[in-house]
N, C-alpha and C positions, 0 to 999 in steps of 0.2 A: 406433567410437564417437568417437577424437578427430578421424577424418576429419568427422565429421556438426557436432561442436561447433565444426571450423574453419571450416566452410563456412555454418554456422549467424551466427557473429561478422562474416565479411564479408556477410552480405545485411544486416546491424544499421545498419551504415554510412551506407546512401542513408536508411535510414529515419532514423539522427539526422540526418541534413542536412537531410532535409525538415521535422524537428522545429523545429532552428535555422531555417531560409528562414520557414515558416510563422508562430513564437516571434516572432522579429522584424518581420516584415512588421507583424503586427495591434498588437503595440503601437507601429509606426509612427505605423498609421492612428488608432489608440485616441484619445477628446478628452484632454485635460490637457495641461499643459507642465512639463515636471520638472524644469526650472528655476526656474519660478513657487515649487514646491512645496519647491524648495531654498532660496529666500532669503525666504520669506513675506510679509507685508504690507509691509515696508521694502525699498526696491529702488530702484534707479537705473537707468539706461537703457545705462549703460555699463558696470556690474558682469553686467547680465544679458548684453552682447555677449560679453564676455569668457568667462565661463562656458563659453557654447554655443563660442564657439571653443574652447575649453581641451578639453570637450568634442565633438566635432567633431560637435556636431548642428546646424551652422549647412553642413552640407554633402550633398550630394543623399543618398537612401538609400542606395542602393547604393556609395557611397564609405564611410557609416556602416558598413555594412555588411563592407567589405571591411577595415577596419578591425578589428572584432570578429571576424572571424573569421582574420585575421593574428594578434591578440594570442592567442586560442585556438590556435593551432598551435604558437603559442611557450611556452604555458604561463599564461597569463596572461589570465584569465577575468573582467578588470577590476577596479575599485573601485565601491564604494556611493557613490551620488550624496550620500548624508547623514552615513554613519560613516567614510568613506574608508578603510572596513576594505577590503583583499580580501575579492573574492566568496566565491573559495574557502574562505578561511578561515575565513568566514562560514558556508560550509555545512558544511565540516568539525565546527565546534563545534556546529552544532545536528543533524545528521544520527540521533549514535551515542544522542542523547536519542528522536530517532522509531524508531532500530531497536530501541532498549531496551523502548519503549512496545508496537509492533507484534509482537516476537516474543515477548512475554508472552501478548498480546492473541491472537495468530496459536494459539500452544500452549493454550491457554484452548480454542479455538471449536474445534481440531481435537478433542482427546480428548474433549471433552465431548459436540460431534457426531456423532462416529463411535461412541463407545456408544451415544448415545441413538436413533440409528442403525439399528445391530445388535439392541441389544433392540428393534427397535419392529417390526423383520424377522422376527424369530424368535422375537417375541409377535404374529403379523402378525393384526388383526381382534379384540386383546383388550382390555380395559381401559387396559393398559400404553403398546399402542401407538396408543391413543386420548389418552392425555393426551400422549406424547412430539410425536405429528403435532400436538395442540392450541398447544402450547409451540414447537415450529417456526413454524404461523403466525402466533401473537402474537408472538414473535422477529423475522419478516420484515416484518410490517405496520409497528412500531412507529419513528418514525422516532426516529435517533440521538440528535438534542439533547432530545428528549423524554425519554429514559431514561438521558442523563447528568443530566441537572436532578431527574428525580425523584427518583433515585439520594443526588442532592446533599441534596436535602431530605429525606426519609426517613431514609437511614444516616447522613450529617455531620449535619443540622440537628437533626431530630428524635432519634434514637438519639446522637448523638454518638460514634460508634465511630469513623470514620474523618475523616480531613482532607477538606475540600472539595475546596481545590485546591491547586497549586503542585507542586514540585519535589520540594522535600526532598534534594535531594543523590541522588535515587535511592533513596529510602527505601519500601521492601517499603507501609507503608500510605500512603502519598501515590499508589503505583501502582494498587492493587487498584480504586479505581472506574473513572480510564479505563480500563485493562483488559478491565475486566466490560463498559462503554459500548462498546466499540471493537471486543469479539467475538462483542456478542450478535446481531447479525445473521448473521455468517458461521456463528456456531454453529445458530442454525436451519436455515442453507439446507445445511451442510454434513450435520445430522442427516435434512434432507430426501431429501439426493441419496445418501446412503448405503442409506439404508432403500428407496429405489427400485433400488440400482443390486445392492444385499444379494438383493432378491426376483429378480431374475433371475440371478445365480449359482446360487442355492441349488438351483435346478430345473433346473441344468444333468445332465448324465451324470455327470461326473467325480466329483460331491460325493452323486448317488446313491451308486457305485461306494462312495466312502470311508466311506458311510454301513455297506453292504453288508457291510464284513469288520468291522462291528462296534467299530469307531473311537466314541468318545464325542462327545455332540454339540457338544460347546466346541473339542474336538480337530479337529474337521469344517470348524466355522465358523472359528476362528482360522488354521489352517495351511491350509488349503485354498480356502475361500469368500472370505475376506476382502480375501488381496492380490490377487484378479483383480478384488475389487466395488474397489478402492482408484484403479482407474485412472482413471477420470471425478472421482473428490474430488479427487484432486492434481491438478487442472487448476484445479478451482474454488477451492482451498487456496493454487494459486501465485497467479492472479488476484488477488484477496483480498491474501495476502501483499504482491504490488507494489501494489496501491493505499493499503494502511497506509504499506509507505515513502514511497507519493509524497504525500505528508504529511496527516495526516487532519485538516483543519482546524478542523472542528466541534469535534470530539473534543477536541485540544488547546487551544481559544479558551473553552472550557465549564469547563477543569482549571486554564487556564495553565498548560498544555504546555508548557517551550519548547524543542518539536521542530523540523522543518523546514516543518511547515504553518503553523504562527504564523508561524515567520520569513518565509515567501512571502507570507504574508497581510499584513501589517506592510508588506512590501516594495510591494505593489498599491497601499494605500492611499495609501501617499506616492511612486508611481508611479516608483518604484526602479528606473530598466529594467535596469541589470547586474545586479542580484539576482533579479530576475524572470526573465531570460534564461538567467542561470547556474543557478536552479534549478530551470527548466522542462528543462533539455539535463542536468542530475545527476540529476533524477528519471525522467528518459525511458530514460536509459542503466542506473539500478538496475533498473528492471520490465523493460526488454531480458536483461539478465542472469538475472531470476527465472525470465523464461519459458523462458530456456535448460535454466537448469536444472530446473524442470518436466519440457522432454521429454526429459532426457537421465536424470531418473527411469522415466520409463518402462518403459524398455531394463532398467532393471533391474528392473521390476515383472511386465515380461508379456516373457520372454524370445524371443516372436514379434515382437516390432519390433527385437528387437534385429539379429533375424534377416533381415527385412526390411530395414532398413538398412543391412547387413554387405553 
């Protein structure tokens, strides 16, 4: 297993490089000037040479280039064209607000899908699992900023139970509607792929057999049926997972979030390139690492890959 996760990490490699080559290339070519966008309506003609020299965009790409990716090998993943904060430190401080938001959000859509899941498997054709499939597809149809807004308006506006939007320090109710916004999709698709992947365990041999010496049927489906239906979810669960980290920007722009998708977002429209680059190359490296660990659940799910890959 750690021969597979080491050999897993070097093939990561060429792909963030071509994330970096790619990253960079198109906001080369992208229209705007991020200098314009740094000094605004007042400017001089020799404040803005300066600049572009200072920062060496007054030199072919690929010198730019070599440039950024020297300062990355050293440690040093540049300054904001606006706040001359570090990139990094930039990300740092917004990251642990989108993990805090996503693994809420992630544990929301996972329990709540895989019950509704299981019941809708093993109510398969009854009323039950007529309303659960109903509730997966209005879940999947609905798009996101549709059901943070309504959300907003219903529970904050009209009921007044909850905060609209904001922070709150990390305050339990300022979380609960992006949360609910942010899981309701996965939790349809994951109560979907459960309830499909439930019905073909359950008619396998095995879980006859366990049926057979008179095992109870929660005993059947929990220990037996469940972790071999489990191994297609956790694909679609890690998936999902790495796209909340790599910053869910609807999500947080709807809350005032202030995750790592606001900050990218933010970073675009004032056409930020070290923020934008540094958070395209940290978000590509956290979903690299998800999907690791993804398949390296597996191994532990279905002890036939494990076997396979020994």
């Amino acid at each position: 297993m750690l021969q597979y996760a080491l050999k897993r990490i070097l093939h990561t490699i060429p792909v963030l490089f071509g994330v970096l080559v790619v990253t960079f290339v198109l906001l080369y070519i992208a229209p705007g000037d991020p200098v314009m966008a740094m000094v605004g309506d007042r400017f001089d003609a020799a404040t803005l040479e300066r600049l572009r020299a200072e920062l060496h965009l007054d030199e072919p790409v690929w010198s730019q280039f070599y440039h950024y990716v020297a300062g990355l090998v050293q440690g040093d993943w540049g300054r904001s064209y606006h706040t001359r904060q570090p990139v990094l430190d930039g990300i740092l401080e917004h990251f642990p607000k989108t993990l805090y938001l996503a693994s809420v959000a992630m544990l929301f859509a996972t329990l709540s899908g895989v019950l509704i899941g299981v019941v809708s498997a093993v109510k398969q054709s009854t009323w039950i699992d007529g309303m659960g499939m109903t509730f997966a597809f209005l879940g999947i149809s609905f798009p996101v900023y549709w059901v943070g807004l309504i959300l907003i308006l219903v529970v904050a506006v009209q009921w007044g139970v909850l905060p609209p939007s904001g922070y709150g320090g990390g305050a339990l109710p300022y979380l609960v509607l992006p949360a609910l916004t942010l899981g309701m999709r996965s939790t349809a698709y994951i109560a979907r792929l459960t309830r499909s992947s439930m019905l073909e365990v359950i008619r396998l041999d095995y879980v006859r057999t366990a049926r057979a010496k008179g095992l109870p049927e929660w005993t059947v489906i929990g220990r037996h049926a469940l972790k071999a239906a489990l191994i297609p979810v956790i694909t679609a669960i890690g998936l999902d997972f790495g796209a909340y980290l790599s910053g869910s920007v609807l999500t947080e722009s709807i809350f005032a979030w202030p995750g790592i998708g606001r900050f990218a977002l933010n970073a675009i429209l004032k056409r930020d390139l070290p923020v934008i680059q540094g958070t395209v190359l940290f978000l590509a490296i956290v979903f690299v690492l998800v999907n690791l660990l993804v398949d390296l659940l597996y191994g532990w799910l279905d002890p036939r890959i494990r076997y396979e890959r020994s």
